[in-house]
FISERO-608707 format. One record per residue: residue in one letter; x, y, z of N, C-alpha, C in turn. Coordinates in steps of 0.05 Angstrom, whole numbers, plus 5000, padded with zeros to 4 digits. Each point is the difference from the previous one (the first is absolute). Layout:
REM FISERO-608707
AXYZXYZXYZ/...
//
This chain:
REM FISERO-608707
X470941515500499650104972500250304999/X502050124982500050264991497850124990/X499250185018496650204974501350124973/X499050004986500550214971500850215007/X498850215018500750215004501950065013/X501149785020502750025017502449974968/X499249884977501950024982500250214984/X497850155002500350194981502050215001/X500450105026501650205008502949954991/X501949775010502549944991499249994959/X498549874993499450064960500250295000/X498350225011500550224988502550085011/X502149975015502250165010502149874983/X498949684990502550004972499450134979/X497350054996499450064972501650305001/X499550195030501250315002503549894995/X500949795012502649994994501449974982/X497749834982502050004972499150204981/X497850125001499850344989502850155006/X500250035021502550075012502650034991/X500249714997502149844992500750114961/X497850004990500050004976500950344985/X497750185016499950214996503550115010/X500849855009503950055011501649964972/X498949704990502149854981499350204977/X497950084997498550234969501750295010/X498750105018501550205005502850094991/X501749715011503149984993500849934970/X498849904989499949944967501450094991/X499250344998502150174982501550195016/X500849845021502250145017502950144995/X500349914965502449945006502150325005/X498450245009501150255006500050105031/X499449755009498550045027503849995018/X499850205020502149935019498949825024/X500449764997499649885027502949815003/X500349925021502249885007501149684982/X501650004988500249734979499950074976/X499750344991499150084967502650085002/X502249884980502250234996499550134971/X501850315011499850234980502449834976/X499350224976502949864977501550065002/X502249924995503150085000501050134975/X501250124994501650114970502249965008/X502249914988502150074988501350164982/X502250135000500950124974499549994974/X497850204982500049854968497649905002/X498649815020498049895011496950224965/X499049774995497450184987498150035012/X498150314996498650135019497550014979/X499149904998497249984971498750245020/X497650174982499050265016497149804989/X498250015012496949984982498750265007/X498249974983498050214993497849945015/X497950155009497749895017498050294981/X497750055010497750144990501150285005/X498850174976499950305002497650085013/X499350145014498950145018499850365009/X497050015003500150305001497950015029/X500750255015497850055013497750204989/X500150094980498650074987497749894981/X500649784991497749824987499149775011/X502349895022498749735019500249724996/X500350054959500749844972502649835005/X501349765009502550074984499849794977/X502850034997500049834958502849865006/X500249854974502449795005502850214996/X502149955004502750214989500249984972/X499149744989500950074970497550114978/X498550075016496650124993501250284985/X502950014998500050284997503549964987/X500450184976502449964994502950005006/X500949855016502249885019501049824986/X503049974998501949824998499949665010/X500149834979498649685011502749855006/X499449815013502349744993498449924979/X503049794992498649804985497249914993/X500349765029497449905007498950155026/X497450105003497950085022500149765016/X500249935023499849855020498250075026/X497949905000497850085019500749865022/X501150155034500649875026497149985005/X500049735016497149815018499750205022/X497050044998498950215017498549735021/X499650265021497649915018497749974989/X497749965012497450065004500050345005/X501150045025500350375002501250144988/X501949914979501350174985497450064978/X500049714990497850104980497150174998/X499849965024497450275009501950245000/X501850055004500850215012500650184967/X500149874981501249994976502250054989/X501849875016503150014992500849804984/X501950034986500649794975503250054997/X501549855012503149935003500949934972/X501350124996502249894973502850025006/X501349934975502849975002500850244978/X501850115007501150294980502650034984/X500850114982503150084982501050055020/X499550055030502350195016501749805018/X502049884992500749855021503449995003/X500250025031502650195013502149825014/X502349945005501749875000500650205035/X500249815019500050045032502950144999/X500250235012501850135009501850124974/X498949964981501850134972497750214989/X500450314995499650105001499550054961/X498150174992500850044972498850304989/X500550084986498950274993499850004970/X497950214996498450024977499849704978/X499349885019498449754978498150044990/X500249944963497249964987499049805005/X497350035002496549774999499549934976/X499850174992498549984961499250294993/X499449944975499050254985497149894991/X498050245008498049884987498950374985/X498249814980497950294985498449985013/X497850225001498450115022498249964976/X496949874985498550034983497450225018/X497750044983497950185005499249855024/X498749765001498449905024502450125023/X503549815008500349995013500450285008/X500950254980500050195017497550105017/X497249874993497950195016500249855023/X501249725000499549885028501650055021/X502650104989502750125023498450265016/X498950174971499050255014497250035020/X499549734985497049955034502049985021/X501149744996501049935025502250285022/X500550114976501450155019498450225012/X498350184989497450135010499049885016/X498949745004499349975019502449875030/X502050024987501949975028501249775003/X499749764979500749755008503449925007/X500549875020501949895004500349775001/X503449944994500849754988501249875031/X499449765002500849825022501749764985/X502750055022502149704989501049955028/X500549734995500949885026502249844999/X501849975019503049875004499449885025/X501749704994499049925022498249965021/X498750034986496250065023499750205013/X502150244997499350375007499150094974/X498250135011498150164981501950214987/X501150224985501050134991498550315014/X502750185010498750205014501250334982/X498450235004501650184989499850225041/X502550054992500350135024499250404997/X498750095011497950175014500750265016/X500850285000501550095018497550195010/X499349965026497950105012500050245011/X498450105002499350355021502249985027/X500349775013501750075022503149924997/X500449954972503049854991499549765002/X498949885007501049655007499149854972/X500649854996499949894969496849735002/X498949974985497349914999500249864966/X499249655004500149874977497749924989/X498650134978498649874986499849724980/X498749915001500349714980499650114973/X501849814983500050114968500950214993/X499850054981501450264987497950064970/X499450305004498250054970500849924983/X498049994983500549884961501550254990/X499650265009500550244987498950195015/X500750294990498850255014499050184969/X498850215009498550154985501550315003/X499850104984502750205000499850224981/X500850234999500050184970503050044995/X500250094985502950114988500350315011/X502650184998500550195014499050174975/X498850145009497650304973497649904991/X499649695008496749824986498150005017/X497950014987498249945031498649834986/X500949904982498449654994501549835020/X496949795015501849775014501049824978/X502349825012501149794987499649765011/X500749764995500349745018503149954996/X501249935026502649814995500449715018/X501349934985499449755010503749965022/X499949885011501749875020501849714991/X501750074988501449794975502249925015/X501350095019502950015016499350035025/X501249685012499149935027503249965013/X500250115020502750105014499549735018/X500749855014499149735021501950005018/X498649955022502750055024499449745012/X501249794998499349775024502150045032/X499249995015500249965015501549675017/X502049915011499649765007502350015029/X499749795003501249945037501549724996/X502750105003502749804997499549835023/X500749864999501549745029502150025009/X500250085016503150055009501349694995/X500549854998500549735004500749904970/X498250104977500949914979499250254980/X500549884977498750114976496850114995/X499049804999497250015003499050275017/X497750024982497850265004497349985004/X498550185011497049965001499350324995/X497549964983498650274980498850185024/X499550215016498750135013499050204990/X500650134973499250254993499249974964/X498650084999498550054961499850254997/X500950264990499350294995501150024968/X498450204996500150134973499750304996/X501750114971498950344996500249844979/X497650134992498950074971500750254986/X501150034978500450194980499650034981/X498750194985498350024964502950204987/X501849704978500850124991500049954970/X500650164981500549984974501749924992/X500549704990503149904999501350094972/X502250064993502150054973501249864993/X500249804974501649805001502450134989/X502049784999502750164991500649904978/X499449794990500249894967497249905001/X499849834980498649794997499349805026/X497149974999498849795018501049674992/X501449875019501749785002498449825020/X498549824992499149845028502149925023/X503249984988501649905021501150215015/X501250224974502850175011498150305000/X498550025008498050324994501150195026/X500750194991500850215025498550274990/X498750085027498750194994502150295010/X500250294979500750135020499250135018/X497250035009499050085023499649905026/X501449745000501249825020502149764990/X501950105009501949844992502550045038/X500149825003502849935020502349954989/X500849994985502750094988500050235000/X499350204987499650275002499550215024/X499549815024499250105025497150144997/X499149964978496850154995498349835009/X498650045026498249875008497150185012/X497149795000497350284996498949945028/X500750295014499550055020497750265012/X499449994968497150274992498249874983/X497850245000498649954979499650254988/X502450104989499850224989499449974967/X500549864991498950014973498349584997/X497250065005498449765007499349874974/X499049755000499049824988497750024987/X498550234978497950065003498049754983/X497749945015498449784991498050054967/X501049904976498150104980499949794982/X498049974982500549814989501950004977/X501149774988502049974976502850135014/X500649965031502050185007502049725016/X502849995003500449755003501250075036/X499249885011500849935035502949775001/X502250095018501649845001499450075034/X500349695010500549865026502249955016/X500550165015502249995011500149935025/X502149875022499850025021503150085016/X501350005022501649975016499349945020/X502649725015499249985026502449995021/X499450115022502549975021499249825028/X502349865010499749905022501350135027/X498150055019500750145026499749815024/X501749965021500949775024498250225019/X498749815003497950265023500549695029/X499350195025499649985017497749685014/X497650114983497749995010499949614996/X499849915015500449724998497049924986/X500249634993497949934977497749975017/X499450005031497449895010499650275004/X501950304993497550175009499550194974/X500949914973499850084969497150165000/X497349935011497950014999500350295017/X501650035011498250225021500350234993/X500950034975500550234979497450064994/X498649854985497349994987498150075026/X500449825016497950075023500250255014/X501750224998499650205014500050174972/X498650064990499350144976498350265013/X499349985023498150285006500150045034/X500050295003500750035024497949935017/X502149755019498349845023499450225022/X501750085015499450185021497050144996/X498850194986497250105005498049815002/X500549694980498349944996499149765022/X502549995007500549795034498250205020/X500450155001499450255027497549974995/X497950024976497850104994498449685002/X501249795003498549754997499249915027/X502850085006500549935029498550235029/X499650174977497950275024496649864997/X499949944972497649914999498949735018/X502649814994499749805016498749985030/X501050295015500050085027497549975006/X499050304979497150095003498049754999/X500549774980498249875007500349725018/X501449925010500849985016498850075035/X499950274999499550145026496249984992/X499150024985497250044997499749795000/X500849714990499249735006501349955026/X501149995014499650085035498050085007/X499550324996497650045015497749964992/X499749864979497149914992499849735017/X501849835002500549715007499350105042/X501050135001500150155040496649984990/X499650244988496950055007497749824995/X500149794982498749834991500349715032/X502849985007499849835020498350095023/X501350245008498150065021497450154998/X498650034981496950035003498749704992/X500749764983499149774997500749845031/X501550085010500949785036497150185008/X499150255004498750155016497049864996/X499550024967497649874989499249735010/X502549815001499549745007499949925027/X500850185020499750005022497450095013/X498350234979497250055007498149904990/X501149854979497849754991499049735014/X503149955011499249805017499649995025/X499450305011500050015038496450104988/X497950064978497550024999498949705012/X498550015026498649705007497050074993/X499250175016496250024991499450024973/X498049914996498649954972499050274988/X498950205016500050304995502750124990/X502249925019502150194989501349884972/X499649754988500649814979498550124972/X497250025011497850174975501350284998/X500650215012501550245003503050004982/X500949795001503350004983500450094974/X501150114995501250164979502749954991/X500950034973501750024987501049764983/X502049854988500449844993498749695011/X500549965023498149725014496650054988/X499250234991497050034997498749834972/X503349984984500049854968500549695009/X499249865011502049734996498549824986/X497750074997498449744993499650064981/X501450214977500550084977503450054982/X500649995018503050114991502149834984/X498749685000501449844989498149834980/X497850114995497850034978502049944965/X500149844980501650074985499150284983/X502050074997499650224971499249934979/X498650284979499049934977502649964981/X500449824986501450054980502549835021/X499349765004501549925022502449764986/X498649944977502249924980501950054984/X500050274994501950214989502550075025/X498050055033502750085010501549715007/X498549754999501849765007502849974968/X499550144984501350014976502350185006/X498450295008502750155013501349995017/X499249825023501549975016502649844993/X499149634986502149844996501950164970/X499550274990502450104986500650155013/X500450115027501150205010501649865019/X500049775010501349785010502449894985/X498449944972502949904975501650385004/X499150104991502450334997501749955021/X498150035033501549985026502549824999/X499549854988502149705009502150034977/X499050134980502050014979501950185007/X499250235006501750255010501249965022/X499649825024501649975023501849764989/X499949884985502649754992502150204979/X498750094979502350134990501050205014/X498950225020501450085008502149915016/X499649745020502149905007502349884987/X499649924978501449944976502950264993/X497550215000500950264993502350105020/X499549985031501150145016502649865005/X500949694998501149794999502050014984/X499350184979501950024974499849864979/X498049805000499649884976499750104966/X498850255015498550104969501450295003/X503249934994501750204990499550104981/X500950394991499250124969501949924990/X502049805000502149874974497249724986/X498649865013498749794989497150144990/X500550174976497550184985498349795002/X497150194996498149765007499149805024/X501850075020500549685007497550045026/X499350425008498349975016496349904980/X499750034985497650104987499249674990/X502949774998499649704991498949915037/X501650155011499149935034497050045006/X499050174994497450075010497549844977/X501150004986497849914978499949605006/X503049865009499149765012499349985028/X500150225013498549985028497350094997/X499250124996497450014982498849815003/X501249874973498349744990499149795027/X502649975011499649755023498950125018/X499850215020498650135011496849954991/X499549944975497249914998497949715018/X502849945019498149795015498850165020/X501850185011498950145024497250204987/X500550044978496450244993498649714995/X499549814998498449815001499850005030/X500949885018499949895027498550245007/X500750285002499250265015497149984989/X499550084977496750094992497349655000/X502349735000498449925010499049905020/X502050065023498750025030498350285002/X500350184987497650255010498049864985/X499749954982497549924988498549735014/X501549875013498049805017498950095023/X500850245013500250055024497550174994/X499450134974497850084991497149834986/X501049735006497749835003500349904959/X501750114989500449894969500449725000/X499549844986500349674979501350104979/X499050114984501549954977503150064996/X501849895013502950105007501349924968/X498749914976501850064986499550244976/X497850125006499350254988502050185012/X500450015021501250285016502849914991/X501749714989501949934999501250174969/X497849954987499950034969500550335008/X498750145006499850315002501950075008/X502149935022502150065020502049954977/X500049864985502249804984500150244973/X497650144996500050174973499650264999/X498750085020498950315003501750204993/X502249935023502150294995502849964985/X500449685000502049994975498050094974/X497749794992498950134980500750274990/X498250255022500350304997503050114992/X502249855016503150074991500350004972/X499849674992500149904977498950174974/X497750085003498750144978501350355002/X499750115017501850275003502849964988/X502249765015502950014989498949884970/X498949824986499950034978499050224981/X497850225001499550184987503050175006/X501249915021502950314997502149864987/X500249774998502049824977499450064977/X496850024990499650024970501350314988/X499350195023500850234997502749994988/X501049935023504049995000500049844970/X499949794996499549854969499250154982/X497950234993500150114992501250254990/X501450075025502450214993503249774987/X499949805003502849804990502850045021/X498550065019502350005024500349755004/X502749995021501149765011499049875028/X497450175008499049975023497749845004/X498749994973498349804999500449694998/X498849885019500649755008499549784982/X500949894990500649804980497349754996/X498649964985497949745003499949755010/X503549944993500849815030500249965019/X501350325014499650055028497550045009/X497150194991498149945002499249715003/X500149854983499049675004501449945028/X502450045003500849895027499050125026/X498950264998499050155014496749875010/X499149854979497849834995500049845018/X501449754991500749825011501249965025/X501450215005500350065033497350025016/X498450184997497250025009498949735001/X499149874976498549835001500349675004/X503150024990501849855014500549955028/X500750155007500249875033498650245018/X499250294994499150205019496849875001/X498450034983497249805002501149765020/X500549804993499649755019501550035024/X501750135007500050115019498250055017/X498550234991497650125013498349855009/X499849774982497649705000500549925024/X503549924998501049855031499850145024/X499650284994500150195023498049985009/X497450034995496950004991498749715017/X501449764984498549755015501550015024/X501650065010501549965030498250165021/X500350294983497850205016497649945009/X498349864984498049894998499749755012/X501449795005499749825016500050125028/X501250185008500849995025497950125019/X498250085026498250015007498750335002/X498050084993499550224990500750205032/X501050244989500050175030498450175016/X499149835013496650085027501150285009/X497650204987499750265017500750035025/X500150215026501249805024496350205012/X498350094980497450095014498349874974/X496749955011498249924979498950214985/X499549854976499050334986496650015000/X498850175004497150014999498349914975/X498649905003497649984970499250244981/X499350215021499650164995501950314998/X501150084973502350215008498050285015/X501250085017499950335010500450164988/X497750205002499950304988503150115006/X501050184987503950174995497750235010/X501350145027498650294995501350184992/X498550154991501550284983502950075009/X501250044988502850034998500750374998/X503050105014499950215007502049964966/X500450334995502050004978501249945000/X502850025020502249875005500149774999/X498449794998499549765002499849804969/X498850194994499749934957502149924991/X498149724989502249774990502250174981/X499250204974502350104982501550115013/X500250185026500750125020502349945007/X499149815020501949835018502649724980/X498549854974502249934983501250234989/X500250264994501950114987501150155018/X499350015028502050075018502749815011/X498749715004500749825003502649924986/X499850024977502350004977502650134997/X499450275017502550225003502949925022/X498849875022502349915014502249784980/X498549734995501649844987502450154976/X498150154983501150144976502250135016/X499350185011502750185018502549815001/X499449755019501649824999502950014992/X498249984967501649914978501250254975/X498550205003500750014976502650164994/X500750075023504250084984499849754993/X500349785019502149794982498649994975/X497249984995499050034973502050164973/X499950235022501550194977503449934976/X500049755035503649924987499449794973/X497449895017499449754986499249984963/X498250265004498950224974503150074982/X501450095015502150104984502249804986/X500449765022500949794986499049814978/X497750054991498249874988499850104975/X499550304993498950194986503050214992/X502150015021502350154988502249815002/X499849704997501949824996502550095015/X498850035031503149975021499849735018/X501849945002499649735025498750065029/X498649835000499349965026501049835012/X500850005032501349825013500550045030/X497550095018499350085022498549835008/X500449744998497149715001500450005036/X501450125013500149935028498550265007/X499950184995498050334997497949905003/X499749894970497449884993498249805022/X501849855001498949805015498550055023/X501250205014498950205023497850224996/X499550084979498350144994497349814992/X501149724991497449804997499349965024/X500949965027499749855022498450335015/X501050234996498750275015497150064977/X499549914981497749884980497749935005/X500649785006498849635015498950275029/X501650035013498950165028497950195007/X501650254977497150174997497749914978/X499949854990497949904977498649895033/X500549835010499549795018498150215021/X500850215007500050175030498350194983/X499650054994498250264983497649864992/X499749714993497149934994498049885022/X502449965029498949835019499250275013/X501250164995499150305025496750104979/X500750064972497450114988497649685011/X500549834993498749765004498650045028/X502550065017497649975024498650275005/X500350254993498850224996496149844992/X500949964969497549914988498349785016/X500649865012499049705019498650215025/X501550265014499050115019497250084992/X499750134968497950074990498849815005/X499649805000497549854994499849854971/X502750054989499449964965502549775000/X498349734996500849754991501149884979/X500550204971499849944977504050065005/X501849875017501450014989502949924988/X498949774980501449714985501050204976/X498950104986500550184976501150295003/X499850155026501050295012502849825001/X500549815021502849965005501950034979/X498849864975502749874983499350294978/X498650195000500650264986500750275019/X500449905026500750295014502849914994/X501649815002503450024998499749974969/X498349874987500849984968499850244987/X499150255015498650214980503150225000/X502349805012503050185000501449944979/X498449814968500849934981499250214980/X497450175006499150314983501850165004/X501650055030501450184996502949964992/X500649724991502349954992499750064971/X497550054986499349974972499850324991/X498950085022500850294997502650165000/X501949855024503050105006501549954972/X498749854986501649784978499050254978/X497550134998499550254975501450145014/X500750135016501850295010501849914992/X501549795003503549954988500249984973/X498049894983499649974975500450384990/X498650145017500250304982502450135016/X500849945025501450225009503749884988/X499549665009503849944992501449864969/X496749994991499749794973501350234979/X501549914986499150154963499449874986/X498649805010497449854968498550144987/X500050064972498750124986499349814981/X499849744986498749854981497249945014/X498349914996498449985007499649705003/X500349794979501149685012502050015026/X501350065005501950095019498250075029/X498250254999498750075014497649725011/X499149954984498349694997501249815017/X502149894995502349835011499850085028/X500750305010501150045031497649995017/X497750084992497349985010499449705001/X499249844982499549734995501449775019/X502950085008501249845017500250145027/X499450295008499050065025497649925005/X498049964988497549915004500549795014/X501549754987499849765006501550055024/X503050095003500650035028497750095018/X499150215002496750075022499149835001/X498549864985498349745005501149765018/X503149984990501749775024499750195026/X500550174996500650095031496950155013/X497649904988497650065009500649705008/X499949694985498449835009502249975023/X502950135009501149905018500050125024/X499650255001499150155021497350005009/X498249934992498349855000498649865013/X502549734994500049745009501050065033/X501950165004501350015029498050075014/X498350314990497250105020498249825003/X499949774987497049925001501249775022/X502249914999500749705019500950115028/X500150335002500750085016497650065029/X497850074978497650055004498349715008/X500449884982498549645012501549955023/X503450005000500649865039498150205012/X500150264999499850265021496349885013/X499149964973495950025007500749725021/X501249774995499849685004501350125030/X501750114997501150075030498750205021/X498950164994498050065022497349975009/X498449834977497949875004500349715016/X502749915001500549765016500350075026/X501150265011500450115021497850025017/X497850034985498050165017497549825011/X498549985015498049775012497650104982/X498949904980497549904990498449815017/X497450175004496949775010499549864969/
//
């Protein structure tokens, strides 16, 4: 007859496999931009139609964005809303379909959009938007639309979008003006087949121009020729010498031209335009120096830690007389205390099983990530990734906090289940909602919809809770884990402690290696986030999580055994805040960039960048954390097993 417990093991390695399994099939969902082998790119033909959509306006200056037609622009017919992700719609992008649509490889010049009047509201809203900097985002074929950039050393540099308008005076005025950006020049880009007809899109660019159009008769919806652009005439607008000025009761005509250019650059490497947007070289050198440094100090912490713990354990156990046993000092002097539980021993069984869910979440998508799955053509597609690994990852923060909690002598395993299951999504939940109401209250496009919220719900409580449950009773059945020393009845006097030794001390020293770590790549990570450039260094990354994990790991077991030499036992709660306390200085690194690279000046805005660094610090407290403190439990379990106890 089979025992229960000989079955349990193969149950939980399906239950991890079809997590697995699942979190693959979700992942891939909204693939459909993803390059993996079996996805083919589109074809064009001659004539072929090129529909452009519209996606969100966006500023780095307010943080805000809003829909494209939030603002007086040229419509189709009918508005046609494209099916978003889950991560699109956090992200607050809103896909439409647009008047601008271009015929493959046929070229056209000065086409009218429409004519529209500019009334009182819409002129004050052009002139926010353009004061504050907003740019317009359109997309072809799943490339983002780029304006090209001519940099300090010549080499050309592409920003995404293109302004609503610029701000400007007239020649003898020194009143500012607003103009708006009415004439869009479009260069597509595409890559022939040698073999046939057929084409593939590699390039989206645009110039923008503020001009004042002239008609030449009468406005004609069919036959209207303007003379300030006309191609018959060879008059075409290649300035903005006499602009578009934004006022109200004043009428805007929409113009565009577009040309097609046979570039080189084949369709699987279209992307690598966008991805080198900023010069790699310093910032490679500077990741990669840092890398070294820590690196070489987790070496020699790892040398020195081996060989004075072999030295210790070697003079612990050659003591035979009972005199030289009463005489012993240092760590062996705590044992019959050191695995004593902590106060507040239910909170850290809480932090532990969510620093476990982060752990597990962040090492699958990053593999996801490094793999190529979670390409920047499938928007959203990383942020839908993390948010269902997340959720399923909730079996493992069940299983984790409730094996510490039995091992701490707890019953009530479904209290600690309930707490693990709500604490820190709770805290998320109520933070990202007070910054939604905000965003809702300004009428941006960034605020997340009451549906998506509900689904956001229902994800949680839907399957991330029971989860946890299943994580929780498995944990809990299985046999609690025996100290490998007894603990005393009675705890031992801590003797006085030198300065250097002080618990605020030693966690906020503790904290500086990990942080170091990380925070260039932070800086890339900050900038991609907050100045809307792509990120796409997930193999960087990935390495900098794994050199992370090391020094978080090696910096709490060295302070750790420092403190144990003292004589001072208390330390279940030092562990998991000497590596967690590298989440203050990420919260701090995060205000220096806010004042030194930011130009937020709204103050909702300001709200917003704080509010969601907060919550970033807090993940990366309970997950750095989580590494010191499990780093710290093998390290105590492993040299107290080493050593001969009477």
């Amino acid at each position: 007859m089979v025992s229960r417990r000989a079955m349990r093991a193969p149950e939980m390695l399906r239950w991890l496999a079809a997590a697995a399994a699942l979190v693959a099939l979700l992942a891939a969902a909204p693939a459909a931009g993803f390059y993996l082998p079996g996805v083919a790119p589109t074809d064009f033909g001659k004539g072929d139609s090129l529909p452009v959509k519209v996606n969100k306006l966006t500023s780095v200056k307010t943080q805000l964005p809003y829909a494209y037609y939030s603002l007086p622009f040229c419509k189709p017919e009918t508005i046609v809303d494209s099916a978003e992700n889950l991560g699109e719609v956090l992200r607050g992008d809103r896909i439409e379909n647009s008047p601008y649509v271009f015929q493959m490889r046929e070229p056209k010049m000065c086409q009218i959009v429409c004519k529209l009047t500019v009334g009182e509201k819409e002129a004050k809203e052009l002139k926010e938007k353009i004061e504050d900097e907003y740019r317009v985002n359109m997309i072809l074929d799943n490339l983002p639309l780029v304006v090209s950039v001519l940099r300090q050393d010549k080499n050309i540099a592409y920003q995404g979008g293109y302004h609503v308008g610029v701000k400007g005076q007239y020649t003898g005025s020194k009143e500012e003006k607003y103009f708006i950006h009415n004439h869009l020049s479009f260069v597509v880009k595409y890559h022939k087949d040698d073999d046939s007809e057929l084409s593939r899109i590699v390039g989206f660019e645009v110039k923008p121009y503020s001009i004042k159009h002239q008609l030449d008769d009468k406005w004609d919806d069919v036959n209207t020729r303007l003379s300030t652009c006309d191609p018959h005439a060879n008059k075409l607008v290649t300035s903005s010498d006499s602009p578009q000025e934004v006022e109200a009761g004043k009428e805007i005509i929409f113009t565009y031209d577009v040309r097609f250019e046979e570039s080189d650059i084949k369709w699987a490497s279209r992307w690598d335009t966008y991805l080198l947007m900023t010069d790699d070289q310093i910032h490679w050198f500077s990741i990669v120096n840092s890398l070294m440094i820590v690196l070489f100090l987790s070496g020699m912490v790892a040398m020195i830690m081996l060989r004075t713990l072999y030295r210790d354990i070697s003079r612990y156990n050659q003591l035979e007389t009972q005199e030289e046993a009463q005489e012993e000092t240092g760590w062996k002097l705590v044992h019959g205390d050191v695995f004593r539980p902590p106060t507040n021993s239910d909170l850290l069984c809480v932090y532990v099983g969510t620093g476990v869910q982060f752990f597990g979440m962040l090492l699958v998508t990053m593999i996801f990530a490094v793999l190529g799955f979670l390409s920047p053509s499938n928007r959203g597609g990383l942020m839908t990734a993390m948010l269902l690994v997340w959720v399923l990852m909730g079996l493992l923060a069940g299983y984790a906090s409730s094996r510490l909690y039995k091992m701490f002598k707890g019953s009530e395993w479904k209290r600690i289940t309930m707490r693990t299951a709500f604490l820190f999504p709770g805290i998320a939940f109520v933070i990202f909602f007070i910054l939604n109401a905000l965003i809702w209250g300004e009428k941006s496009s960034g605020a997340v919809p009451f549906t998506t919220m509900f689904a956001l719900v229902l994800l949680w409580f839907g399957i991330s809770v029971p989860l946890v449950f299943v994580g929780s009773y498995l944990g809990f059945k299985k046999p609690a884990l025996e100290p490998p020393v007894k603990t005393n009845k009675i705890p031992r006097q801590i003797p006085e402690q030198a300065w250097y030794m002080n618990p605020i001390f030693t966690i906020l020293i503790g904290g500086i290696l990990p942080f170091g770590a990380v925070f260039i790549e932070l800086f890339f990570i900050l900038t991609s986030i907050w100045l809307h450039q792509f990120y796409y260094i997930f193999g960087f990354l990935f390495l900098v999580f794994v050199i992370l994990i090391i020094t978080c790991a090696e910096i709490t077991v060295v302070l750790c055994y420092f403190q144990l030499c003292s004589e001072d036992y208390m330390w279940w709660w030092r562990s998991y805040l000497t590596s967690g306390s590298s989440a203050l200085y990420l919260f701090l690194y995060a205000a220096f960039y806010f004042f030194t690279k930011l130009q937020i000046t709204k103050l909702v805005s300001g709200i917003l960048y704080f509010g969601y660094m907060l919550l970033a610090s807090l993940a990366f407290f309970v997950l750095t954390g989580t590494i010191g403190f499990c780093a710290c439990f093998w390290f105590t379990r492993l040299i107290y097993s080493s050593v001969k106890i009477d």
